[in-house]
MARFI-632638 format. One record per residue (C-alpha): residue number from 0; x, y, z. Coordinates in steps of 0.5 Angstrom, whole numbers, padded with zeros to 4 digits. Last residue first. Layout:
REM residues N
   seq       u       v       w
   NUM       X       Y       Z
...
***
This chain:
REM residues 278
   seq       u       v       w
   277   -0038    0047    0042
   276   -0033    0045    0046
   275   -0032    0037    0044
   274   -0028    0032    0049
   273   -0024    0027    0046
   272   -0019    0021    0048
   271   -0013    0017    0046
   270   -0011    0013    0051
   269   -0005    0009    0049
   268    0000    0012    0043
   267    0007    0008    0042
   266    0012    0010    0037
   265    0017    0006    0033
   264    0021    0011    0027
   263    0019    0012    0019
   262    0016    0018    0020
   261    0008    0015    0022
   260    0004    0022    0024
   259   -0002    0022    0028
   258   -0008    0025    0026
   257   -0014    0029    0028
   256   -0018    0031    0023
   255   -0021    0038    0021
   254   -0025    0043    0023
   253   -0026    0052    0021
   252   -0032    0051    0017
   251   -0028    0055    0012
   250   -0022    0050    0011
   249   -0019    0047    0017
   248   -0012    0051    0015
   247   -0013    0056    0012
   246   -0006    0060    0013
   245   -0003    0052    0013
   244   -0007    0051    0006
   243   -0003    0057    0003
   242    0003    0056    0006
   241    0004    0049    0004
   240    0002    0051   -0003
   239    0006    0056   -0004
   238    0013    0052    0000
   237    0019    0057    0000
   236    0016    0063   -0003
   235    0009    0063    0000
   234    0013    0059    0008
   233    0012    0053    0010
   232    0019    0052    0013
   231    0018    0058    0018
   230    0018    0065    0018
   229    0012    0067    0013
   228    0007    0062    0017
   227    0009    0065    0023
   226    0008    0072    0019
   225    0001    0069    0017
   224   -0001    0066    0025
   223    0000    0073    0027
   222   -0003    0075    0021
   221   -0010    0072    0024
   220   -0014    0065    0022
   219   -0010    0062    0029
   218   -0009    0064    0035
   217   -0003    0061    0039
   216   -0001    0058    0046
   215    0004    0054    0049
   214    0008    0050    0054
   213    0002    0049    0059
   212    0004    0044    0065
   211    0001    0037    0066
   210    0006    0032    0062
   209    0006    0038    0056
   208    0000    0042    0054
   207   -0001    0045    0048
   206   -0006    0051    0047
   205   -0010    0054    0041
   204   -0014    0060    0040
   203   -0018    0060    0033
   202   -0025    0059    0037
   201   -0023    0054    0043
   200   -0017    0049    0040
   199   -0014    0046    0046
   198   -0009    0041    0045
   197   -0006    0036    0050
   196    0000    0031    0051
   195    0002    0027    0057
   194    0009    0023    0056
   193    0011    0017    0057
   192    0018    0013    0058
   191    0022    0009    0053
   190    0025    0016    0050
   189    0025    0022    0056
   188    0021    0025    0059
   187    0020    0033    0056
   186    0019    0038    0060
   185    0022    0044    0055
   184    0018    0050    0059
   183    0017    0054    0054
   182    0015    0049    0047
   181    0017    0052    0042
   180    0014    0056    0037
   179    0014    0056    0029
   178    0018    0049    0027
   177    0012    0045    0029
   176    0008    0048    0035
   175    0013    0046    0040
   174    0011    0039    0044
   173    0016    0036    0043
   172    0022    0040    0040
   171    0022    0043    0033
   170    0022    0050    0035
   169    0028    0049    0039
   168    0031    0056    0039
   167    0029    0056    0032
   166    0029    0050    0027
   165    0034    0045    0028
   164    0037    0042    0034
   163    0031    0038    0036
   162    0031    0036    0029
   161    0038    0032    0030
   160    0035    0026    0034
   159    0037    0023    0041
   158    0036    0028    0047
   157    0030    0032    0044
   156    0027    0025    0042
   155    0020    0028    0038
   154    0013    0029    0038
   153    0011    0035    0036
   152    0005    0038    0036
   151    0003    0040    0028
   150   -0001    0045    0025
   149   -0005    0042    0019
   148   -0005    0041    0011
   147    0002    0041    0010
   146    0003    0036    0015
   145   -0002    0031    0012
   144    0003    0030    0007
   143   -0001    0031   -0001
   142   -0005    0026   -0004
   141   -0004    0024   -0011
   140   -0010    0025   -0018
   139   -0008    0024   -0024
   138   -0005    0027   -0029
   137    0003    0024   -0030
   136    0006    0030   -0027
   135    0001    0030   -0021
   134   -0005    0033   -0020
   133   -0006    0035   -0013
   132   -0010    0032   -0007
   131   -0012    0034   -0001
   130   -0015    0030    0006
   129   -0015    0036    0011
   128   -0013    0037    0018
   127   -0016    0040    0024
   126   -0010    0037    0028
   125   -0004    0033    0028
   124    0000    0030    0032
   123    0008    0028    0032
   122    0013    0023    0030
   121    0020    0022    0031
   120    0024    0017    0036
   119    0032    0018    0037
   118    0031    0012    0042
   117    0024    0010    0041
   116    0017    0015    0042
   115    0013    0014    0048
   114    0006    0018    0047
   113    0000    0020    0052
   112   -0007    0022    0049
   111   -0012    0028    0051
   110   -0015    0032    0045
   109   -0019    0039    0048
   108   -0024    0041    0042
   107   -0028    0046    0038
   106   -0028    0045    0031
   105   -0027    0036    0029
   104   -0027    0032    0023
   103   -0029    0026    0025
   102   -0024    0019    0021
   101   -0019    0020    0026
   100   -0013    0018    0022
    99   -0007    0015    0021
    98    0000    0017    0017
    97    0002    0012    0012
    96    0006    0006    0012
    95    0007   -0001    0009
    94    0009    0001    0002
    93    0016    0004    0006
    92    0017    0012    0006
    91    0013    0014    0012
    90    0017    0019    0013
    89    0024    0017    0015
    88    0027    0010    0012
    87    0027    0006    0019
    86    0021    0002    0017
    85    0018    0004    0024
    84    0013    0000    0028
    83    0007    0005    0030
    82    0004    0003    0036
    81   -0003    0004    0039
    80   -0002    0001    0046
    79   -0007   -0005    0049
    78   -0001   -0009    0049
    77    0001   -0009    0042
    76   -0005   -0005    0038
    75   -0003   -0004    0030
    74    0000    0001    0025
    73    0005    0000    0021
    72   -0001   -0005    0016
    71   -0004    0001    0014
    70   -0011    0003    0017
    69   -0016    0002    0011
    68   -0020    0007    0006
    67   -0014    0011    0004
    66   -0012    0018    0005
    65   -0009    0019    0010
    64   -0009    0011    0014
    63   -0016    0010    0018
    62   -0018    0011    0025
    61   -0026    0009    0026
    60   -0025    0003    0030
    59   -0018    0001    0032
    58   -0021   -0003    0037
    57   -0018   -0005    0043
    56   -0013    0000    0047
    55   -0018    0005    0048
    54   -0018    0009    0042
    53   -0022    0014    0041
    52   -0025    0015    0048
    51   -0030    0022    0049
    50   -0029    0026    0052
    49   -0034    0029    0058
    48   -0031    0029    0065
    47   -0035    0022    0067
    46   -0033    0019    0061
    45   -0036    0018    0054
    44   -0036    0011    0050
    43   -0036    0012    0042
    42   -0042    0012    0038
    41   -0044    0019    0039
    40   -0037    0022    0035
    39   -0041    0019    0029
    38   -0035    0017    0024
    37   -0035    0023    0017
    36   -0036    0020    0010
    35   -0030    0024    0005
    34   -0031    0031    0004
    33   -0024    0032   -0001
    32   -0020    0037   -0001
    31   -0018    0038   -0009
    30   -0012    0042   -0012
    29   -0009    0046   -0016
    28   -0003    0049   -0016
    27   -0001    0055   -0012
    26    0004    0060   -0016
    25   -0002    0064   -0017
    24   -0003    0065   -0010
    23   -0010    0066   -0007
    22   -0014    0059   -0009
    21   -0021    0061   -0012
    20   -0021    0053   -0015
    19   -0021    0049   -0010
    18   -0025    0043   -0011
    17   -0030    0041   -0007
    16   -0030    0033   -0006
    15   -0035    0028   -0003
    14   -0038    0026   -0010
    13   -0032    0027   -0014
    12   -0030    0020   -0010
    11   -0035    0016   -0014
    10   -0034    0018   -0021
     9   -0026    0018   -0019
     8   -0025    0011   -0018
     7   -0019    0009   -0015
     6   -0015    0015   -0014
     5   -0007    0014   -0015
     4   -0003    0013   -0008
     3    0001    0016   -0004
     2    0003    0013    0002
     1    0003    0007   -0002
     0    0000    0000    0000
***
């Protein structure tokens, strides 16, 4: 199974895409996000405190790979964790892999999930997200990563991999707003133990959290977010595209999945829950 893959049957995906023609920037390709059939959120168990359980250590019920129909075969449940075995060849870059998805796109929420990465690990938590595809040179449709569509959590070995080094003033350590904000406190646990992670997105404002402590906060959707955008990786003239869905990110409807990324090394995910703020 390909981490990009070519559109099986056209006709019957046209009827859940929205083609985005009007984009901003001339340089910007074309592209489609596609609308595909959303999970009930009612039919999952809710505690006491409101989330609702996405992953409870037994099912993978609901949770598909970016851009496909089934969970790729990295994925699996070992021990009542969700773990992702790692190819080794960075960024999902093995037929087995691929970035996995909660199937519910969500707009105002608090995501919990604790995370354990391998020595050196690397992975990282997406959210509002959207499945978009480009045409490619041969003239069919291909999906583009899912980390040019979403802002990211890190989810990093600060001690043992060279993106903690990279970036700006550790703006690709754990739970950093990916190559635009660092993590402030840096309280990371180190690989072999876990980590708590939380998201809040209230209204545009968004808050990491990191083993209870708050480390960042940001809005989304205004020029601060922009200039943000402007400095990192993703900027308009560096990455177009990455810019331009990134700015926009969660589309008008301001919503998006959760995802968790497979980049080529082992990670392990438990108790993955959500409570919706709407």
């Amino acid at each position: 199974m390909k981490r990009f893959f070519i559109l099986a049957a056209v006709a019957a995906l046209a009827l859940f895409a929205a083609s985005c023609s009007g984009r901003k920037d001339p340089s910007v390709p074309e592209y489609t996000v596609i609308n595909a059939p959303q999970e009930d959120i009612l039919l999952y168990p809710m505690d006491e405190e409101g989330f609702y359980h996405i992953f409870d250590g037994s099912s993978l019920e609901g949770w598909r790979g970016y851009g496909m129909s089934v969970v790729p075969l990295n994925w699996s449940i070992e021990d009542g964790y969700l773990l992702c075995r790692g190819s080794g060849t960075g960024e999902a870059h093995s037929d087995d892999g691929g970035d996995l998805i909660f199937a519910c796109a969500f707009k105002n929420f608090i995501l919990e999930l604790d995370w354990l990465v391998s020595e050196g690990g690397n992975s990282g938590i997406f959210y509002l997200a959207r499945e978009v595809t480009t045409k490619g040179e041969d003239g069919l449709d291909h999906y583009v990563p899912i980390f040019i569509t979403a802002p990211e959590y890190q989810v990093l070995d600060n001690a043992n991999h060279p993106d903690a080094s990279l970036g700006v003033n550790g703006n690709r350590q754990s739970a950093s707003l990916y190559d635009m904000i660092p993590a402030d406190p840096q309280n990371q646990n180190p690989y072999g133990q876990w980590n708590k992670a939380t998201i809040v997105v209230d209204n545009g404002k968004v808050e990491h959290y990191q083993n209870g402590e708050k480390v960042l906060e940001y809005r989304l959707w205004n020029r601060k977010w922009t200039n943000m955008l402007q400095a990192s990786k993703f900027s308009q003239e560096a990455w177009p595209l990455a810019f331009e869905l990134l700015n926009d990110c969660g589309g008008k409807a301001h919503e998006g999945y959760i995802g968790l990324q497979d980049h080529g090394d082992d990670v392990w995910y438990k108790d993955i829950k959500v409570k919706i703020l709407d």
